[in-house]
C-alpha positions as CSV (number, residue, x, y, z in Angstrom):
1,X,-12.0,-2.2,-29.1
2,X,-13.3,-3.2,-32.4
3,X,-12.1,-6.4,-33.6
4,X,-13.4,-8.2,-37.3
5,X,-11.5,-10.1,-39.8
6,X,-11.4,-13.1,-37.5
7,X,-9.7,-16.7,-38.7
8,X,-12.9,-19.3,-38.0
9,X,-10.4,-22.0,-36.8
10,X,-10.4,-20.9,-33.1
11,X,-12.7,-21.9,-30.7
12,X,-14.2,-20.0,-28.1
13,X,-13.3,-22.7,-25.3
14,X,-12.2,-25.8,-24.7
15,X,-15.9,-27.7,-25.0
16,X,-16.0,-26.6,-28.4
17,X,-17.6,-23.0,-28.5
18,X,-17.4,-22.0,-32.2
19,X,-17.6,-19.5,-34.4
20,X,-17.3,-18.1,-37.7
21,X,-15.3,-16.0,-39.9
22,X,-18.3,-13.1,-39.9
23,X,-17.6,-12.7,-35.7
24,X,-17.3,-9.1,-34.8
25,X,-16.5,-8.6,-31.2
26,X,-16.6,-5.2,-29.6
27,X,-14.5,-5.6,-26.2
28,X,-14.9,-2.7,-23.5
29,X,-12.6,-2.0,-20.3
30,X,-13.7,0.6,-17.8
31,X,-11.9,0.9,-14.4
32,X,-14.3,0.6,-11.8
33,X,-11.4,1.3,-8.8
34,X,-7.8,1.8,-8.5
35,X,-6.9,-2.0,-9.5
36,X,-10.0,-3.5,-11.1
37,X,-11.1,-3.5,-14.9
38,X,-14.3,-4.5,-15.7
39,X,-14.4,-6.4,-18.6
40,X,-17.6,-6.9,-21.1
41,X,-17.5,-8.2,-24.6
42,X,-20.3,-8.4,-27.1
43,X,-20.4,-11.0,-29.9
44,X,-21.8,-10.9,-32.9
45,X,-21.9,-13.5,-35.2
46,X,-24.5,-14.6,-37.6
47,X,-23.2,-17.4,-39.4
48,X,-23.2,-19.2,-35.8
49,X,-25.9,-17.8,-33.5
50,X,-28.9,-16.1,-34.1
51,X,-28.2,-13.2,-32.1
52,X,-25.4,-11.0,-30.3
53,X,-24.8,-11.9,-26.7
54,X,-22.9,-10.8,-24.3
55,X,-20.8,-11.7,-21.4
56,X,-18.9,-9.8,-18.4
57,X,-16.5,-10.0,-15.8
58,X,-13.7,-8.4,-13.5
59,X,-10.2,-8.4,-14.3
60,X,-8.0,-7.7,-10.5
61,X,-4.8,-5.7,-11.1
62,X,-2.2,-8.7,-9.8
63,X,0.3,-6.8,-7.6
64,X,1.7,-9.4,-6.4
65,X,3.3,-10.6,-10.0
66,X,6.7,-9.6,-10.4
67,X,6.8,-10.6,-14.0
68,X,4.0,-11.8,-16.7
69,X,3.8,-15.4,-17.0
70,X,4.6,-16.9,-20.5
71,X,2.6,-19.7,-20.2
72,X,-0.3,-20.7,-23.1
73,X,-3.5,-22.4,-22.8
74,X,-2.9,-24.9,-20.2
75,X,0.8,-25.3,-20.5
76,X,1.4,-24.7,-16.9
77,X,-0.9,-27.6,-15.9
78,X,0.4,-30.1,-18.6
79,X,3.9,-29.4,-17.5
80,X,3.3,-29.6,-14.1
81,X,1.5,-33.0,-14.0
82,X,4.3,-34.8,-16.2
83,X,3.0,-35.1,-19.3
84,X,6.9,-34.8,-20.9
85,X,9.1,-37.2,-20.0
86,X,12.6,-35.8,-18.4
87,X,15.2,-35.6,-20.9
88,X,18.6,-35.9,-18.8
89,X,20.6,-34.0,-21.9
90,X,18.9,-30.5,-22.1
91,X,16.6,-30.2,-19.1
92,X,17.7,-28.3,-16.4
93,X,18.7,-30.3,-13.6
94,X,16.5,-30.8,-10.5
95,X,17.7,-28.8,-7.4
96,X,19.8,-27.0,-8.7
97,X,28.9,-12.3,-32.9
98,X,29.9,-10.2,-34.7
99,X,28.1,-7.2,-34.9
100,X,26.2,-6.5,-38.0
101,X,27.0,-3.3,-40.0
102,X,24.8,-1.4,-42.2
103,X,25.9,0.9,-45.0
104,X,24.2,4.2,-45.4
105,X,21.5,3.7,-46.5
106,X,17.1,5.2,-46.1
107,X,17.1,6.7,-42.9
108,X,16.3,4.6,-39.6
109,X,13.2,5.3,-37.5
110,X,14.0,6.4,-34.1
111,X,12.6,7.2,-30.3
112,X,12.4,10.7,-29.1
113,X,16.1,9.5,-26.8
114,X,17.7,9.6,-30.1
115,X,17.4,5.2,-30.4
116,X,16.5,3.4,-32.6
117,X,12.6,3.2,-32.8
118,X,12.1,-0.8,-33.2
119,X,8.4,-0.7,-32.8
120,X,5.9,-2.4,-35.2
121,X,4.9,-5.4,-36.8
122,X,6.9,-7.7,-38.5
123,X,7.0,-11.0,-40.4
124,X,10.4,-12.9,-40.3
125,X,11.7,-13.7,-43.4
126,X,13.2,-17.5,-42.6
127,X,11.8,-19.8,-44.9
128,X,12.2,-23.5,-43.9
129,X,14.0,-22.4,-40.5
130,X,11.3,-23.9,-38.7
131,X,12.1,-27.3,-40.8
132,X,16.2,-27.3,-40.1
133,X,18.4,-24.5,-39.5
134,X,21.0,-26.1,-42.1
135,X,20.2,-25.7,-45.7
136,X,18.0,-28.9,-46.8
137,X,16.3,-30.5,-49.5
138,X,12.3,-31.2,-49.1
139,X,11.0,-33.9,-47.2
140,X,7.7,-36.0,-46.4
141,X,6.2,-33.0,-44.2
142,X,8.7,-30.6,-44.5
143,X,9.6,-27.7,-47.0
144,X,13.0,-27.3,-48.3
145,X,15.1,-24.4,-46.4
146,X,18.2,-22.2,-48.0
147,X,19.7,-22.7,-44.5
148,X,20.5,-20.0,-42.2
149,X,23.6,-20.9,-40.2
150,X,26.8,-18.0,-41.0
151,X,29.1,-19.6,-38.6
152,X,30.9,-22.3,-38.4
153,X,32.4,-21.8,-42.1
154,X,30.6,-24.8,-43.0
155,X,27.0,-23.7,-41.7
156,X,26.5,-26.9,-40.3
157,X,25.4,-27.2,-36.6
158,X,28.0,-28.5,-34.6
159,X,26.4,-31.4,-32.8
160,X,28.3,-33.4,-30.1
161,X,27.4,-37.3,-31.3
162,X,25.0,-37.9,-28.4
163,X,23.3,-34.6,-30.1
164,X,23.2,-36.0,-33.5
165,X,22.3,-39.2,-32.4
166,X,19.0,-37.9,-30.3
167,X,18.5,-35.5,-33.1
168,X,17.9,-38.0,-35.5
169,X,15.6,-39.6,-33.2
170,X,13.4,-36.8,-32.6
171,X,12.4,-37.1,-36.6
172,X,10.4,-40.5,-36.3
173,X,7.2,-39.8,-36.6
174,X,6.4,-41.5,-33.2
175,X,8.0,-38.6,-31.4
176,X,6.1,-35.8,-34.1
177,X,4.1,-34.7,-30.5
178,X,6.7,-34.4,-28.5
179,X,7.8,-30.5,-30.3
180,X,6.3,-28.3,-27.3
181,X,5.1,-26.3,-29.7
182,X,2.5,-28.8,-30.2
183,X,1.5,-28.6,-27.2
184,X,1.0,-24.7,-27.0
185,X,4.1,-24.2,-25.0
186,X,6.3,-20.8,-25.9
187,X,8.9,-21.7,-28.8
188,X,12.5,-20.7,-27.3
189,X,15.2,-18.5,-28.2
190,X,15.8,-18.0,-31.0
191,X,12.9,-19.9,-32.4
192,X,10.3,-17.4,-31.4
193,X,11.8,-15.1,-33.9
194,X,11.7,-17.5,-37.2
195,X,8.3,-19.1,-37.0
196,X,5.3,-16.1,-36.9
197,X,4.6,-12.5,-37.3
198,X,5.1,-10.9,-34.1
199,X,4.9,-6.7,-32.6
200,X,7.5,-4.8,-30.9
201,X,6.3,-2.6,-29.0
202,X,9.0,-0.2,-27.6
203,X,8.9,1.8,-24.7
204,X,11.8,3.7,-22.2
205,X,13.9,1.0,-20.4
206,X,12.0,-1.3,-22.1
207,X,11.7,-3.6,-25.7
208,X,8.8,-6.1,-25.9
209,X,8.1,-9.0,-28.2
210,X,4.2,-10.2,-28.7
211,X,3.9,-13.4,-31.0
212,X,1.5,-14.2,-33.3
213,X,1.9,-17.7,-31.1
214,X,0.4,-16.2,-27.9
215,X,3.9,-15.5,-26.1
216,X,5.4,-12.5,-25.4
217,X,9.0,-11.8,-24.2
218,X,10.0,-8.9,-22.1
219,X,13.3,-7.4,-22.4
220,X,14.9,-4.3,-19.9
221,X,17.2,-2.2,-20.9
222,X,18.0,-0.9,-17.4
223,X,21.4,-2.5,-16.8
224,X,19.9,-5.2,-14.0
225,X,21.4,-8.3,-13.5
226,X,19.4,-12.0,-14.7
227,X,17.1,-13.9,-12.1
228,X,18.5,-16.2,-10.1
229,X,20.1,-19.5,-11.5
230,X,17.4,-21.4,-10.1
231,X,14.6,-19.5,-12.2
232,X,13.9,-21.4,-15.8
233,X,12.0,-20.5,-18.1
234,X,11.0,-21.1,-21.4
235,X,12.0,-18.2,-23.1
236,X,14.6,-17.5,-20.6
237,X,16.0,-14.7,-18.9
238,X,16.3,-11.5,-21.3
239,X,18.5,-8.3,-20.6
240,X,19.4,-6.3,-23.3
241,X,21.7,-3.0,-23.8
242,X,22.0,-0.2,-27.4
243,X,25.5,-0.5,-29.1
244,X,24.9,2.3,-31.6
245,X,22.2,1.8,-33.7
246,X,22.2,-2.3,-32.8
247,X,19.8,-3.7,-29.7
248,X,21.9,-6.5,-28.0
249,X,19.9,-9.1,-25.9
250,X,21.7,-11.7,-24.1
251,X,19.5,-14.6,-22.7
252,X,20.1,-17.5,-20.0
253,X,18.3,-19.2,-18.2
254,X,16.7,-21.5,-19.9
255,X,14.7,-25.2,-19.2
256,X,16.3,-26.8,-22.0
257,X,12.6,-28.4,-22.9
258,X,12.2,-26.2,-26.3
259,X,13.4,-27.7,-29.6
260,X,14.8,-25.3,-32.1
261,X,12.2,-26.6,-34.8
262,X,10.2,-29.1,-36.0
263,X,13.0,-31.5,-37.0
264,X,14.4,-31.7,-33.3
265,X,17.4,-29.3,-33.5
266,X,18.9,-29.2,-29.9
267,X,18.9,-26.6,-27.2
268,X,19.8,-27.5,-23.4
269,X,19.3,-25.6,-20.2
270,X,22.8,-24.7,-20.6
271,X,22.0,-22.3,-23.4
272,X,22.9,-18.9,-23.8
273,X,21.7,-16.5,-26.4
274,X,22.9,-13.4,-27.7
275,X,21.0,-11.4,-30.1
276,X,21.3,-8.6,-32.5
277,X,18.9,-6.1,-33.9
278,X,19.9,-4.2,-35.9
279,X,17.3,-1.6,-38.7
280,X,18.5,-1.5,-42.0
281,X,15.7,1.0,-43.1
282,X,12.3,2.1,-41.6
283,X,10.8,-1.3,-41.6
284,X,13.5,-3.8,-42.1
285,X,15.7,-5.0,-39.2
286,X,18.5,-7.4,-39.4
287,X,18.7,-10.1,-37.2
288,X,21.5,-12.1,-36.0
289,X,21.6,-15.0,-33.2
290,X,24.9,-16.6,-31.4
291,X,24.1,-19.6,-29.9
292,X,26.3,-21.1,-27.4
293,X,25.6,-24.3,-25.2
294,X,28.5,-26.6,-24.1
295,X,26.1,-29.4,-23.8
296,X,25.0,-30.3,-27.1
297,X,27.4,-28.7,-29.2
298,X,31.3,-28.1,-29.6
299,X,31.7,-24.7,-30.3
300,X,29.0,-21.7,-30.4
């Protein structure tokens, strides 16, 4: 693989490894048995070293692993050691829509079975959703939005008051750091799909979701039931099933830890999530989101 065009804003590791926008990395993966990969990678970069070097190293097929973990960086370890204080409203506890409609219109892409093909690369178009799902005016830090909620009537979120009230708090600036997304943790359903680019990549039995965000969601279209109540994660539990030309995902099992967006909009582990896809033409799809969580607000 030939990779160029590189942002300079990454590092190559966590002691500070940098590199430029002129690095051109030439990544090679050559089985060596039945379930390793040898990896080697060549850098080349000479606005930083004077140079290419090169480094190599296995990559064991992990047969054990039932699922791809979604965790980033060193989520795993932060969450693990405490770094985020419990919050007794959304976490899950210890121990324990319409449909949309298009008219006719340019002819849809589809998959040899006669579905629609979803696959590609896409950039949502949700401007200020990231900054308040509800239209709002501009703020210190925070672009204005044209809002995004269709129902209730009044397209306002339907808080309980504890809700509000935590809401609220979440916007000081003292508690900026506590979004997970600052952190590197994945962003949550349905935030994932409002706040970078991301691939679909769509195979049989299968739809998957990479982010720009370095998460990834997995959904099967097999008919199988969700993990067990006890599993939560942070972008849940996704199953998801064709009706016509519209790709339904439900998802539970959540940890209740994501926010919806930077201004502290509410999610619990009592969320569920049912999502619509639905192609309006070859590279446009329309997407729809029901929220429902008994938790934090009064009605989905």
């Amino acid at each position: 693989m030939d990779v160029t065009n590189h942002s300079d804003k990454t590092w190559f590791d966590m002691a500070g490894a940098f590199h430029s926008d002129t690095l051109h990395v030439v990544e090679r993966y050559s089985l060596t048995d039945a379930d390793t990969l040898r990896y080697e990678v060549t850098i080349e970069d000479p606005k930083s070293f004077t140079r290419p070097w090169k480094i190599s190293m296995p990559i064991y097929r992990q047969k054990e692993m039932k699922r791809v973990p979604e965790y980033a960086c060193q989520a795993e370890a932060e969450e693990a050691s405490g770094d985020f204080t419990r919050d007794p409203h959304t976490w899950y506890p210890k121990g324990k829509s319409e449909q949309t409609t298009t008219a006719a219109a340019p002819p849809i892409r589809r998959a040899t079975d006669g579905k629609p093909n979803l696959g590609g690369y896409y950039s949502p178009q949700a401007p200020g959703a990231n900054y308040g799902l509800e239209e709002h005016k501009e703020g210190f830090g925070f672009p204005e939005g044209p809002g995004f909620i269709i129902d209730p009537p009044d397209k306002k979120l339907p808080m309980q008051d504890w809700a509000k009230a935590e809401q609220q708090d979440r916007m000081g600036p003292e508690r900026g750091y506590e979004d997970p997304m600052a952190h590197c943790f994945a962003s949550g359903v349905p935030r994932s799909m409002y706040t970078s680019s991301f691939q679909i990549l769509q195979r049989p039995g299968y739809v998957v979701f990479f982010f720009e965000r370095m998460a990834h969601r997995i959904i099967p279209l097999d008919g199988r039931s969700h993990v067990p109540d006890h599993v939560r994660l942070w972008h849940g539990d996704s199953v998801g099933h064709w009706e016509g030309n519209t790709l339904v995902v439900e998802t539970t099992n959540f940890n209740g830890k994501s926010w919806l967006n930077e201004v502290g909009e509410i999610v619990s582990y009592a969320e569920t999530v049912v999502e619509r896809f639905t192609p309006v033409d070859r590279n446009t799809i329309n997407y729809q989101a029901t929220v429902t969580d008994p938790l934090v607000y009064t009605r989905p």
